[in-house]
Structures are given as structure tokens and as C-alpha cells.
NUVEXFI-833162 format. One record per residue (C-alpha): residue in three letters; chain; x, y, z. Coordinates in nm, 3 decimals, decimal comma. Example, Ala and Ser with C-alpha at 12.3 -4.5 7.8 and 13.67 -1.06 7.14 Angstrom:
residues 2
<nudo residuo="Ala" cadena="A" u="1,230" v="-0,450" w="0,780"/>
<nudo residuo="Ser" cadena="A" u="1,367" v="-0,106" w="0,714"/>
end
This chain:
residues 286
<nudo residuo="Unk" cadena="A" u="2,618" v="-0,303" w="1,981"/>
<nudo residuo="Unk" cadena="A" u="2,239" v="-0,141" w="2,038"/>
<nudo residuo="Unk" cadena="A" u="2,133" v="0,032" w="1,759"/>
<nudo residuo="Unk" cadena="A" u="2,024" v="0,367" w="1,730"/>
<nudo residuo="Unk" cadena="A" u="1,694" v="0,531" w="1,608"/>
<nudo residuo="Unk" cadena="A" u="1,703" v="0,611" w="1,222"/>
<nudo residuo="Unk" cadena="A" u="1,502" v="0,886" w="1,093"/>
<nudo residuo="Unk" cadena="A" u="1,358" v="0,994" w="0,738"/>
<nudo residuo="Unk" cadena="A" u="1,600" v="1,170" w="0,572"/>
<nudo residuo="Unk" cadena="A" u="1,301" v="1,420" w="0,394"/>
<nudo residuo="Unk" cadena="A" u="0,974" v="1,373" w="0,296"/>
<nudo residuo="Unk" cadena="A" u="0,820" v="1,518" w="0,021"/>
<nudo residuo="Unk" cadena="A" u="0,403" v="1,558" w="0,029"/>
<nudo residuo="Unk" cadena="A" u="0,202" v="1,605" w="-0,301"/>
<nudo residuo="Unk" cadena="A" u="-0,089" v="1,769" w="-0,306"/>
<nudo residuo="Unk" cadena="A" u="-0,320" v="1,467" w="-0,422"/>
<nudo residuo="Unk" cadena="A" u="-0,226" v="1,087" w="-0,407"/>
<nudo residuo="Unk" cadena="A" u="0,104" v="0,986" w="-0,506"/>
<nudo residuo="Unk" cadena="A" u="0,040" v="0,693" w="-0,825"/>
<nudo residuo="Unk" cadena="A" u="0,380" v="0,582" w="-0,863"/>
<nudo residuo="Unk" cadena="A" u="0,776" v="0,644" w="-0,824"/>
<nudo residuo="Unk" cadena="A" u="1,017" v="0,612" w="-1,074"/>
<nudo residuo="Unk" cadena="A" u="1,374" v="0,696" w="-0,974"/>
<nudo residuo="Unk" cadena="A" u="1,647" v="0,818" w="-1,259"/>
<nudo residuo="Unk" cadena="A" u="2,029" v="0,693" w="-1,366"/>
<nudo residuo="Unk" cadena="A" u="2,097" v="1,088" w="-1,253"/>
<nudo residuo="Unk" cadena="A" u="1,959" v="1,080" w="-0,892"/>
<nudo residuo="Unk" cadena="A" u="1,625" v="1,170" w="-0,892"/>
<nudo residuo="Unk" cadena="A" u="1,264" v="1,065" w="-0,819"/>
<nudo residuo="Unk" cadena="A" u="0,981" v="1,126" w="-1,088"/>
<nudo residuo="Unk" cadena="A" u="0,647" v="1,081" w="-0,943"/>
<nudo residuo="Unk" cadena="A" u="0,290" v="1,133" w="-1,047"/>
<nudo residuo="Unk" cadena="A" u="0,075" v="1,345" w="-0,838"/>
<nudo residuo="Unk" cadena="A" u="-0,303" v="1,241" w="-0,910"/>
<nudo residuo="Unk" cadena="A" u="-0,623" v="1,442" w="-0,745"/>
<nudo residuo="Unk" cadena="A" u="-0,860" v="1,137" w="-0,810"/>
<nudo residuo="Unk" cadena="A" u="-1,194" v="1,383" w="-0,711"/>
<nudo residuo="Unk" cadena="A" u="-1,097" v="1,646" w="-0,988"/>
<nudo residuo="Unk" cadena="A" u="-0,925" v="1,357" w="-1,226"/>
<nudo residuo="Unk" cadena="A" u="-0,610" v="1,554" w="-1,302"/>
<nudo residuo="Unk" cadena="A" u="-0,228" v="1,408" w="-1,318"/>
<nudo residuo="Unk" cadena="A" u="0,028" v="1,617" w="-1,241"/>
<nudo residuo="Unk" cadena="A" u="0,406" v="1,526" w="-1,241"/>
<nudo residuo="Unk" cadena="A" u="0,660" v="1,611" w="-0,999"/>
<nudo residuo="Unk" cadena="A" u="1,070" v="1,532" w="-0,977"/>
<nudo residuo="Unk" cadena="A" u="1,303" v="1,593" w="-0,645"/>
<nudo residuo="Unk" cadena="A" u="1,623" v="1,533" w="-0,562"/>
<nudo residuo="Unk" cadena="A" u="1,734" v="1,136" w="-0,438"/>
<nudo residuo="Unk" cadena="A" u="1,948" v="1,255" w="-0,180"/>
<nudo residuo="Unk" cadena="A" u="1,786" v="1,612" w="-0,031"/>
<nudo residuo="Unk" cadena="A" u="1,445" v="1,554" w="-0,162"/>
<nudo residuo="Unk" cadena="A" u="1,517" v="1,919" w="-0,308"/>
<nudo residuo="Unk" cadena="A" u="1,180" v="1,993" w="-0,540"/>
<nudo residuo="Unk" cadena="A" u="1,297" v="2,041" w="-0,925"/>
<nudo residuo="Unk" cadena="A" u="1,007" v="2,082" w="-1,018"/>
<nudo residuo="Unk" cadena="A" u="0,622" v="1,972" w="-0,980"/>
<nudo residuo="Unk" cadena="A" u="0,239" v="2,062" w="-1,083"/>
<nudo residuo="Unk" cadena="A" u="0,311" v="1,947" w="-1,477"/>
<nudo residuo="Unk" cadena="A" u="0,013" v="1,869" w="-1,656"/>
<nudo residuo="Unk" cadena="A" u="-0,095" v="1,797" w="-2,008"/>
<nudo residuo="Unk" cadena="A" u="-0,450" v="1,836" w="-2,196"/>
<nudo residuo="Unk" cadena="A" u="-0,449" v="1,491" w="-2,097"/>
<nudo residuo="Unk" cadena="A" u="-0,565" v="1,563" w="-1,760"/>
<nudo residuo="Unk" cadena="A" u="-0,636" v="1,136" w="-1,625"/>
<nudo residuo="Unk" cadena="A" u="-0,525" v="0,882" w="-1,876"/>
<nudo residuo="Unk" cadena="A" u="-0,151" v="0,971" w="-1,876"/>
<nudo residuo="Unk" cadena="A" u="0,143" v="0,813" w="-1,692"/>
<nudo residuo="Unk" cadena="A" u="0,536" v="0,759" w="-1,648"/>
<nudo residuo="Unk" cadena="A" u="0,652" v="0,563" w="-1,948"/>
<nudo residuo="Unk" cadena="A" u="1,024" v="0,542" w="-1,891"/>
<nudo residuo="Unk" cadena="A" u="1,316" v="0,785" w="-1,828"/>
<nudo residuo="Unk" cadena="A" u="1,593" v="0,800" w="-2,045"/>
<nudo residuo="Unk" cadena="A" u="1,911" v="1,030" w="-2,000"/>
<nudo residuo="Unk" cadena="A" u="1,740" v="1,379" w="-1,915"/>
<nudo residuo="Unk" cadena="A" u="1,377" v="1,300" w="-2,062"/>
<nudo residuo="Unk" cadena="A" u="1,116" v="1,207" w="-1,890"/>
<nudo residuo="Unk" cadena="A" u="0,862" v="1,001" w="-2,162"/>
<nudo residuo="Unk" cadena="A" u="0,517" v="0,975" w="-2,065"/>
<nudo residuo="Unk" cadena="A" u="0,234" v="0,780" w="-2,230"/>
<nudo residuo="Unk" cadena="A" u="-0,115" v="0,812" w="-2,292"/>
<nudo residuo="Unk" cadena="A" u="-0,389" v="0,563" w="-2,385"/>
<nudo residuo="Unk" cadena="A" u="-0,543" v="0,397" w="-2,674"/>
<nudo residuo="Unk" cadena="A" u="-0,888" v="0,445" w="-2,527"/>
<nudo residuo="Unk" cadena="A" u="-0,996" v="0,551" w="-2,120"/>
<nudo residuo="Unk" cadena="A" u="-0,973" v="0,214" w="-1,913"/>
<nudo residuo="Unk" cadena="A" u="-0,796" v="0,005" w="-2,157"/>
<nudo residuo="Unk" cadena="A" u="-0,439" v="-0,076" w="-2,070"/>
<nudo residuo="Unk" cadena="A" u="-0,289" v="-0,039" w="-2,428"/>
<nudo residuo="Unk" cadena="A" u="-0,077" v="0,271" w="-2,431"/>
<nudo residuo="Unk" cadena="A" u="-0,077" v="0,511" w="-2,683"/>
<nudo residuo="Unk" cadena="A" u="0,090" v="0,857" w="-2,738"/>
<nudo residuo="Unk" cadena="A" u="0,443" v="0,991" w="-2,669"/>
<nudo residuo="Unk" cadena="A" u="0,513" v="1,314" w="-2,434"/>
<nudo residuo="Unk" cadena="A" u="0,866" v="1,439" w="-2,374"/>
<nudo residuo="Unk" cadena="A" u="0,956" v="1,619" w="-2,015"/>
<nudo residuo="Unk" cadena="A" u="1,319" v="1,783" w="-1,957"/>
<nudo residuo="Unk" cadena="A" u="1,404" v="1,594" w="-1,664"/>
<nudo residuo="Unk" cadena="A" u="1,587" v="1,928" w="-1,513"/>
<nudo residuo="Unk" cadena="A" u="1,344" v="2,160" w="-1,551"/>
<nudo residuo="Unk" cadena="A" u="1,000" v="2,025" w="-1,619"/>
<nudo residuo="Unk" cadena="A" u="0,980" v="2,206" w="-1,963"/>
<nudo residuo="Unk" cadena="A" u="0,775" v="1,983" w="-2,234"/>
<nudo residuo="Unk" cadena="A" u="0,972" v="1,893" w="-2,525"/>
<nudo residuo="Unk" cadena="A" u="0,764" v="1,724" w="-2,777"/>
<nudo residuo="Unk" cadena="A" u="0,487" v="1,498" w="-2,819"/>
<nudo residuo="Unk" cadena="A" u="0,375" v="1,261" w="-3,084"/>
<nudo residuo="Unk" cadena="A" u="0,009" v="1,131" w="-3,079"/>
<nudo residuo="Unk" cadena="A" u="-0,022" v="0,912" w="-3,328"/>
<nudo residuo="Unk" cadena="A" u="0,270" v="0,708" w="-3,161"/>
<nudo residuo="Unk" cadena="A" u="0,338" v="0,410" w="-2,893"/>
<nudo residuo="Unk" cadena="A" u="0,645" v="0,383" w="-2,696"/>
<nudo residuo="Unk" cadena="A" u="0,870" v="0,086" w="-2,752"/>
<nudo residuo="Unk" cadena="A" u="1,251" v="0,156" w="-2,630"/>
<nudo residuo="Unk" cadena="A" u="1,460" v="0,448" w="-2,567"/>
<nudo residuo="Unk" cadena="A" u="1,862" v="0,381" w="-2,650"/>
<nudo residuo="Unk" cadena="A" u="2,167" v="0,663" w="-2,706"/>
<nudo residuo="Unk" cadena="A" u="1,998" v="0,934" w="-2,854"/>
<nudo residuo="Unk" cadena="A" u="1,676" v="0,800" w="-3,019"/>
<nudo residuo="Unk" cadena="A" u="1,311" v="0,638" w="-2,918"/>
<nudo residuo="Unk" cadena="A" u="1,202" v="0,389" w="-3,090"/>
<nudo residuo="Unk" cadena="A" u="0,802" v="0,396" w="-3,161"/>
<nudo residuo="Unk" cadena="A" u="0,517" v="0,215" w="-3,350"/>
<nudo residuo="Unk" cadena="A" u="0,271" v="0,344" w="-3,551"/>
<nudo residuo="Unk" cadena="A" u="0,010" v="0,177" w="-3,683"/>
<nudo residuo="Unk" cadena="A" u="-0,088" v="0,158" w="-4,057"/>
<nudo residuo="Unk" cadena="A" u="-0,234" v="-0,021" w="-4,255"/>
<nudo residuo="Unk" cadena="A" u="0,014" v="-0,275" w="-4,330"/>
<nudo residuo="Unk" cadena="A" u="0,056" v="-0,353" w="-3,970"/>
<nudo residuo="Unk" cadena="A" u="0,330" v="-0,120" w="-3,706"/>
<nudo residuo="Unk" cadena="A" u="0,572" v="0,057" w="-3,840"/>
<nudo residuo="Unk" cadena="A" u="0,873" v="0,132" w="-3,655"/>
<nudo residuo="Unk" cadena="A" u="0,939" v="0,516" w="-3,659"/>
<nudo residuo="Unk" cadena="A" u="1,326" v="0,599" w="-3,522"/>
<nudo residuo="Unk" cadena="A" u="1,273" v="0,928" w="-3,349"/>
<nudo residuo="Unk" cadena="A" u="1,528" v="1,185" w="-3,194"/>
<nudo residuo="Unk" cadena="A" u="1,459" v="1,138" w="-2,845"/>
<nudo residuo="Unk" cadena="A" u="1,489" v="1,581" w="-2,736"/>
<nudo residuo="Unk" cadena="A" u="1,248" v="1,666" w="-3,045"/>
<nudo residuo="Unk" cadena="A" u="1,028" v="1,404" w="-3,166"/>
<nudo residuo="Unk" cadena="A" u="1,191" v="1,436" w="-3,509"/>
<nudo residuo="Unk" cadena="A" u="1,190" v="1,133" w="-3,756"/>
<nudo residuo="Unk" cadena="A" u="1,475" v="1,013" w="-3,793"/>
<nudo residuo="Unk" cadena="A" u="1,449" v="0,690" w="-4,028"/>
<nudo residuo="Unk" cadena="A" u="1,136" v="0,445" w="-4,042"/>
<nudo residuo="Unk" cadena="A" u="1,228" v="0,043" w="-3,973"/>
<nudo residuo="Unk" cadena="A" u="0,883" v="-0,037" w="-4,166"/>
<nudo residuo="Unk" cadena="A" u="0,747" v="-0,346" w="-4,006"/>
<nudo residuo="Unk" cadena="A" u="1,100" v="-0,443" w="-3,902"/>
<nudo residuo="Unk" cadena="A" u="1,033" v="-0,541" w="-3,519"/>
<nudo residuo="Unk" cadena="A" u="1,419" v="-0,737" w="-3,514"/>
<nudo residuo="Unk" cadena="A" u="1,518" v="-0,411" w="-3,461"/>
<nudo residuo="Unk" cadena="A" u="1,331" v="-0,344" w="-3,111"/>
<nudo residuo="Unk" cadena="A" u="1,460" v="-0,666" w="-2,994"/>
<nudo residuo="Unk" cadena="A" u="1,821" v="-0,579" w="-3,083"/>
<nudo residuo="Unk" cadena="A" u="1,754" v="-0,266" w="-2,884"/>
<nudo residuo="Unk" cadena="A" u="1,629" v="-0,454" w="-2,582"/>
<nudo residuo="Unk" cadena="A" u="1,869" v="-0,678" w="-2,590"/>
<nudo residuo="Unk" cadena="A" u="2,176" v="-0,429" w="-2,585"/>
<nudo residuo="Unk" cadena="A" u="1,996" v="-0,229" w="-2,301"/>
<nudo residuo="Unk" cadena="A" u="1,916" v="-0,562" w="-2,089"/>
<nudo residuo="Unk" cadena="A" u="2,292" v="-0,687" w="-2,082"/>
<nudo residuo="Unk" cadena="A" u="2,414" v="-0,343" w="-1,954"/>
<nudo residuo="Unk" cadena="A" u="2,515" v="-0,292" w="-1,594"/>
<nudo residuo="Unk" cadena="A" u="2,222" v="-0,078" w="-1,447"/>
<nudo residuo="Unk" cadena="A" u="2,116" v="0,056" w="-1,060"/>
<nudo residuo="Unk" cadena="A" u="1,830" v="-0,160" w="-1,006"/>
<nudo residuo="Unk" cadena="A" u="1,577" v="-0,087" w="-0,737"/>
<nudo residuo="Unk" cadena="A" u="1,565" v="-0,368" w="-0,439"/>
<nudo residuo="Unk" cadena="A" u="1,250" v="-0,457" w="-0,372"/>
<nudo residuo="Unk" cadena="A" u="1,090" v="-0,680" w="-0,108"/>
<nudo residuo="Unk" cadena="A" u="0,979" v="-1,064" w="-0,141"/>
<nudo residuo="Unk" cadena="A" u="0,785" v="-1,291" w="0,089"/>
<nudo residuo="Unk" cadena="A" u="0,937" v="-1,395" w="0,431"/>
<nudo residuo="Unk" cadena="A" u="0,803" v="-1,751" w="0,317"/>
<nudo residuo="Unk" cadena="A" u="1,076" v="-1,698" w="0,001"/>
<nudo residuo="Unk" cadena="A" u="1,348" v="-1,719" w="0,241"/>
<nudo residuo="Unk" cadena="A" u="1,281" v="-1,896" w="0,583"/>
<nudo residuo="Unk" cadena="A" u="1,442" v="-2,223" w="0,490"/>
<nudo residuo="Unk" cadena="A" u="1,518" v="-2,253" w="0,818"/>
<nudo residuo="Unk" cadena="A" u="1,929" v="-2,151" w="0,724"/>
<nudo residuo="Unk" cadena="A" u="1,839" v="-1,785" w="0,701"/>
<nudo residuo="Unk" cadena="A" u="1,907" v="-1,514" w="0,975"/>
<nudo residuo="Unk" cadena="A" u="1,732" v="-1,258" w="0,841"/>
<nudo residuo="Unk" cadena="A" u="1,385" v="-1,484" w="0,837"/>
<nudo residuo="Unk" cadena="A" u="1,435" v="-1,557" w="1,202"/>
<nudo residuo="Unk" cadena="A" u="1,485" v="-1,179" w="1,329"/>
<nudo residuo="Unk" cadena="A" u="1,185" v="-1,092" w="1,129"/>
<nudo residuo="Unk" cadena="A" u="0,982" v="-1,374" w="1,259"/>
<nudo residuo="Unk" cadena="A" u="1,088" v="-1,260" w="1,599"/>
<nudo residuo="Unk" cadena="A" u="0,960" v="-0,945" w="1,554"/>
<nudo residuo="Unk" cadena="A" u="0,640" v="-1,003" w="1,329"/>
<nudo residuo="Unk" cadena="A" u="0,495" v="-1,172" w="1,669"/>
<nudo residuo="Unk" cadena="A" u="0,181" v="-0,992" w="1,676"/>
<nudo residuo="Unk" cadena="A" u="-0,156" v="-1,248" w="1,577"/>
<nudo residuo="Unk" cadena="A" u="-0,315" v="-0,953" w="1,420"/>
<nudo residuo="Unk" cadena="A" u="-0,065" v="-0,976" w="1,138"/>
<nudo residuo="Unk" cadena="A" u="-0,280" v="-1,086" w="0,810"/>
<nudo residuo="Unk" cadena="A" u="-0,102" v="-1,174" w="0,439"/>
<nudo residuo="Unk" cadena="A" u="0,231" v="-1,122" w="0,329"/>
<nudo residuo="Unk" cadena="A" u="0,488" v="-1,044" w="0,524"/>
<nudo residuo="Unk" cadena="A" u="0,758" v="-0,857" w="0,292"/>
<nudo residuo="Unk" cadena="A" u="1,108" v="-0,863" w="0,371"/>
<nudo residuo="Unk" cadena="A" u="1,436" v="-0,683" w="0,197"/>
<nudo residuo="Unk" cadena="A" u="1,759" v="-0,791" w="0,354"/>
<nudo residuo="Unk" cadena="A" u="1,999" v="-0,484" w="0,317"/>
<nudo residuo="Unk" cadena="A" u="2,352" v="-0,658" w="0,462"/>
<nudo residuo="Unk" cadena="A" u="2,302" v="-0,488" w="0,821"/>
<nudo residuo="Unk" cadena="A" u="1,954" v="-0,375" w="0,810"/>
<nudo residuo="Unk" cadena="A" u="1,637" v="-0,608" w="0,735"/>
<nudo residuo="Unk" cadena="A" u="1,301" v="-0,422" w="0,606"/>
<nudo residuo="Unk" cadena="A" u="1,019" v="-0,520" w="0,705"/>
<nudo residuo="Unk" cadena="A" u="0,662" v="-0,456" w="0,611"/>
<nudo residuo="Unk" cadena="A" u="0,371" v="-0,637" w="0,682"/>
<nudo residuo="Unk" cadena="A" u="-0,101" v="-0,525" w="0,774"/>
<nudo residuo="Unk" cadena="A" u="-0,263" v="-0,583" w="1,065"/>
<nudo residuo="Unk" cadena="A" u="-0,621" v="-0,606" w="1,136"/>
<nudo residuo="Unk" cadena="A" u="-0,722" v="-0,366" w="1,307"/>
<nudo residuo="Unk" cadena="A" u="-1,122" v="-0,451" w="1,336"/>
<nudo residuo="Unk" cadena="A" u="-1,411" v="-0,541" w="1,082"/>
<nudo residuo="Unk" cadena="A" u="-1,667" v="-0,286" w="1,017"/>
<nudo residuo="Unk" cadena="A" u="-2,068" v="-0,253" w="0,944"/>
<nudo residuo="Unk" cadena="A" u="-1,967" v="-0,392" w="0,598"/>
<nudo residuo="Unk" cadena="A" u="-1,791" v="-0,677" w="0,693"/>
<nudo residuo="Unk" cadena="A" u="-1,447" v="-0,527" w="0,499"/>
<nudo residuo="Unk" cadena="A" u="-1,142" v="-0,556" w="0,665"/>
<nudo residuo="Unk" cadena="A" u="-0,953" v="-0,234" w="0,794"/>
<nudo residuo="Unk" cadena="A" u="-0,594" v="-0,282" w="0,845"/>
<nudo residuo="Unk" cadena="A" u="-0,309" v="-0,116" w="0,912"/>
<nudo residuo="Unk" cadena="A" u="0,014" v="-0,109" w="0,730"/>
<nudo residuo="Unk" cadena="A" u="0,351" v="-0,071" w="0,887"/>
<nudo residuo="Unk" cadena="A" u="0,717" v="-0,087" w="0,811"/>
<nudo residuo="Unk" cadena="A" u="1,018" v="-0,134" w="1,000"/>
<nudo residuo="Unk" cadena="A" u="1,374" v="-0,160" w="0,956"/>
<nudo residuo="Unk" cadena="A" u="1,565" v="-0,370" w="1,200"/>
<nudo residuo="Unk" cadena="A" u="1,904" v="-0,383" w="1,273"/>
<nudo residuo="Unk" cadena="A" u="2,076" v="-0,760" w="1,159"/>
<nudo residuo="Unk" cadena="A" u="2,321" v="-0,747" w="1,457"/>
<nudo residuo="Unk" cadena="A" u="2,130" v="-0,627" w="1,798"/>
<nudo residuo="Unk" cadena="A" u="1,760" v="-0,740" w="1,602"/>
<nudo residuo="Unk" cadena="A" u="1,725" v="-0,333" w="1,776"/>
<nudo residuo="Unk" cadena="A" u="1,438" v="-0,175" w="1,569"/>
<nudo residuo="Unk" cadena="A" u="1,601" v="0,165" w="1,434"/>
<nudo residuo="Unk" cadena="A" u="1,243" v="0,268" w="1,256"/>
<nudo residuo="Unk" cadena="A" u="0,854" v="0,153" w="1,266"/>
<nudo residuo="Unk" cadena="A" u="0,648" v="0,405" w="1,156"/>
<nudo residuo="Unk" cadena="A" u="0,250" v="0,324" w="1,021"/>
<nudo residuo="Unk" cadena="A" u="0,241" v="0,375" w="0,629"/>
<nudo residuo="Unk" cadena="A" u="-0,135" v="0,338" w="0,603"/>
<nudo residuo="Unk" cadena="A" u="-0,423" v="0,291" w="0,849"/>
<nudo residuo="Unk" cadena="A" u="-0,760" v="0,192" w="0,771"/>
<nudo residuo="Unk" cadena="A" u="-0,658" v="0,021" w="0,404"/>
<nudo residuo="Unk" cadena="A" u="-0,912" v="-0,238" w="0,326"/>
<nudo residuo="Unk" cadena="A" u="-0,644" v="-0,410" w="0,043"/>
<nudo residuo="Unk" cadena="A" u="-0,300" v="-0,529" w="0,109"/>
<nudo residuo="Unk" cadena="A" u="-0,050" v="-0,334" w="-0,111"/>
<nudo residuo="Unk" cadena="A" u="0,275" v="-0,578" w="-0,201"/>
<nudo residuo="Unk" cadena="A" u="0,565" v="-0,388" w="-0,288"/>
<nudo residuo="Unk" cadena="A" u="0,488" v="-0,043" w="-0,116"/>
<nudo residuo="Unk" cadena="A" u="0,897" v="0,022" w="-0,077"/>
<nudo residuo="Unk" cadena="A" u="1,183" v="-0,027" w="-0,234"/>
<nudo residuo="Unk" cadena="A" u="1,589" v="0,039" w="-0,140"/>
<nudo residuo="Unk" cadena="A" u="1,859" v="0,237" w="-0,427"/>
<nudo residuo="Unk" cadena="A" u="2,173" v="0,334" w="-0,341"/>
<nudo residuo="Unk" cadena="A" u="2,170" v="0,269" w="0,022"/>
<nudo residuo="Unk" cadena="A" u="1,828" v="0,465" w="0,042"/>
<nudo residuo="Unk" cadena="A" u="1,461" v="0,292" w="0,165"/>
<nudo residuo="Unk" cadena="A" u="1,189" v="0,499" w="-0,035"/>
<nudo residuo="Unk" cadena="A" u="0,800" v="0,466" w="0,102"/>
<nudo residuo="Unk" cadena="A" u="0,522" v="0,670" w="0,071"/>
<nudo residuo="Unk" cadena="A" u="0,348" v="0,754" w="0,396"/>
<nudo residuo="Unk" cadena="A" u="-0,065" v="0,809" w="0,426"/>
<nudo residuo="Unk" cadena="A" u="-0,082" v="0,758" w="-0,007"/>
<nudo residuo="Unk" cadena="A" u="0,070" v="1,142" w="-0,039"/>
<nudo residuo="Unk" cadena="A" u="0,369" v="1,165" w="0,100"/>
<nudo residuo="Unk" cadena="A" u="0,708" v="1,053" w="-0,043"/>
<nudo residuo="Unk" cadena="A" u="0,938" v="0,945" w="0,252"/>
<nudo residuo="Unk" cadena="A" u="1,342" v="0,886" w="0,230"/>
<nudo residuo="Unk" cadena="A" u="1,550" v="0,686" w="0,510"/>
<nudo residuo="Unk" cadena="A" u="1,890" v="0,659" w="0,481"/>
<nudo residuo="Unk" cadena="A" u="2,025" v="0,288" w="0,571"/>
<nudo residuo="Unk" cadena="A" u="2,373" v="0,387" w="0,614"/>
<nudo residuo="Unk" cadena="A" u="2,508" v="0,306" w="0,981"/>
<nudo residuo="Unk" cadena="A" u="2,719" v="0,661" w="0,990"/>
<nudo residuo="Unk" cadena="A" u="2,421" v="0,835" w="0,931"/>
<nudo residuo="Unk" cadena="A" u="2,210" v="0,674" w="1,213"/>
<nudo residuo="Unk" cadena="A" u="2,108" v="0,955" w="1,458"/>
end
């Protein structure tokens, strides 16, 4: 059987770069939107399935050093930082996951785990972190652990042995060409081209194979290397390529990991600022 041509399902473009992609238990995509000239984040959230804008263009006083911290049930928890350029986080801000409205936010805070309806937090003090148990819609303290960290690992624990809908992501093709595997020789088939350079990523997805991988596409003046990145999804049973579209051009850095597959679903952002959806379902394939 040939295969037929799949296209993006939506696409959603943000009005600066998009920093990172964090999808929800509830079917949605929360995303930060970052203008690196004017250093300003903004956050956005659309629909999984339509790409349907909930909302976007959420900012804080914070206007850089603030990110995604985690999602939990319909709050979105964002972080801030201990000082600019150091990667210690500090600083709790609460998002309605619905409607963009901010909730709460707790300074003097860091994020540890979210579980039913409470965030655990540390501040510090002088006798070391204490673990504040706050209500996870209002910021209110609940109950303070002290220095009692046994109870952030119980947490963990409880959340880590729960059944969850991970994100696939891509590995090397060197991970699985053993020789045995199918899906290493249609993508080694395909990845022909000499002006491939680095990783070849691969995400087998039982009757589609993803595929992304740079090539060079010249040097320059200053001797830096200007490649373009590509992905592609090929079909397992014809080895028919049903999408190849360029995600980048003129990228002097490899990016690993630039996709990922949920739910049947193959999420990429296209030229840094625009959120792109592909179904990988066969009755769906136009």
C-alpha cells in the first residue's frame, strides 16, 4: 500500500521565539513566547487537538527570568530565579490553566512538588528549608513540614508510580540499528544524503518512523557551520515519505530533541516561532 501525504493538522505562530512546550493531563499545550530583543516572556496555551488559542500574551513584572515550572490539574506554576543567569529557581506564580487569569504568587518560595490539592515549597530560613504545604488555587499555608524533606520524597514517590501520558521523544538511530531493527534500516535508507552531519534522531510510532536529522548546507566568512534542519515521517510499510518539511535553515547548533509524539500527535516547532501539529493516525492521512 503507497502512502499518502500527511499534513499539519494547525500551526500556531507566536509573536517572538517559542522557549519551550509543555503539554497538560487535560489536552493542552502551554508554551512560552519570548521576544529576546525587548527581553519579555509571555505565556500562551491552545488546544492539543484544534490548536484553538485559550489564551496568550501573559506576562508578569518578571519580564525575562521566568519560566514553566510544572502543570498540575488546572494551574499552570511558573518559576522565577534566585538571581539573573543562575539556574537555581526561585519564586512561585499560579496561572488558571483555562483562562490565563493569575492566581497567586509567593516570592519568598521554591517549587518542589505539586500532588491532589496542595504544592509543596521550600523556604529558606535560618535553620536550613522549611517545607511550607500550600493550597495549590491560592497560595494559602496550609501546614509547615519544618525541615522535614521525607515528606517531598513520599510525594515523589506516589506521583512517579502513577500511570501518566508521557511524551515520546526521539533517540539516536545508532541506539537502535543492531542490525535486527526495521525501523533503523528504512531510516538509513532514507538519511542517504552525505551532507547529513550529527545525530540522526529517530521515534518509531508502530506504522510511522520520525525522522529528524541537519545538513550542511555551506561554511561561511566565519568558518561556522550553517545547516539545515529537517524532519520527516515515513511510512513503516511502503518506506513512502508522508511529510518532510525544513524546521530550521541556517542554524549554526544542532538541536537534539526538537519533537516529540502524545496521543498519536507529532508536535515541532517550525522557523523557532511557530508551533506545528501532525496527526499520525492512518484515517486521518489526506
Amino acid at each position: 500500500m503507497k502512502g499518502k501525504e500527511i499534513r499539519p493538522t494547525w500551526r500556531y505562530h507566536a509573536s517572538g521565539i517559542i522557549w519551550r512546550v509543555v503539554p497538560t493531563g487535560s489536552g493542552k499545550l502551554v508554551g512560552e513566547d519570548r521576544d529576546v530583543d525587548r527581553k519579555q516572556a509571555t505565556f500562551f496555551c491552545v488546544s492539543q487537538t484544534s490548536g484553538e488559542v485559550l489564551w496568550q500574551g501573559v506576562e508578569f513584572s518578571e519580564r525575562w527570568w521566568i519560566g514553566i515550572e510544572a502543570i498540575h490539574r488546572d494551574v499552570v506554576l511558573l518559576h522565577g530565579f534566585a538571581k539573573p543567569d543562575m539556574p537555581e529557581h526561585k519564586g512561585v506564580f499560579a496561572v488558571d490553566l483555562l483562562t490565563g487569569t493569575k492566581l497567586w504568587s509567593n516570592d519568598e518560595c521554591k517549587f518542589l512538588v505539586a500532588e491532589d490539592d496542595v504544592v509543596l515549597a521550600a523556604k529558606d530560613s535560618l535553620e536550613g528549608n522549611i517545607i511550607l504545604e500550600l493550597e495549590y488555587r491560592t497560595g494559602a499555608i496550609l501546614r509547615s513540614w519544618g525541615n522535614n524533606s521525607q515528606v517531598v520524597r513520599d510525594a515523589r514517590n506516589r506521583i512517579s508510580s502513577r500511570p501518566s501520558d508521557a511524551m515520546e521523544f526521539p533517540v539516536p538511530l545508532g541506539r537502535i540499528d543492531n542490525g535486527e531493527s526495521e525501523a533503523a534500516d528504512l531510516v538509513r535508507s532514507y538519511c542517504t544524503n552525505k551532507s547529513i552531519v550529527g545525530l540522526v534522531e529517530v521515534l518509531d510510532n508502530e506504522d510511522t518512523i520520525v525522522v529528524n536529522y541537519h545538513e550542511r548546507m555551506g561554511q561561511g566568512e566565519d568558518t561556522a557551520l550553517h545547516l539545515k534542519n529537517t524532519i520527516a515521517v515515513l511510512e513503516r510499510e511502503s518506506g513512502s515519505v508522508l511529510l518532510h518539511e525544513t524546521i530550521n535553515e541556517d542554524v549554526q547548533a544542532i538541536a537534539p530533541e526538537s519533537f516529540f509524539v502524545q496521543h498519536g500527535t507529532l508536535f515541532y516547532i517550525k522557523n523557532r516561532n511557530t508551533l506545528t501539529a501532525v496527526s499520525l493516525a492512518v484515517s486521518e492521512r489526506n
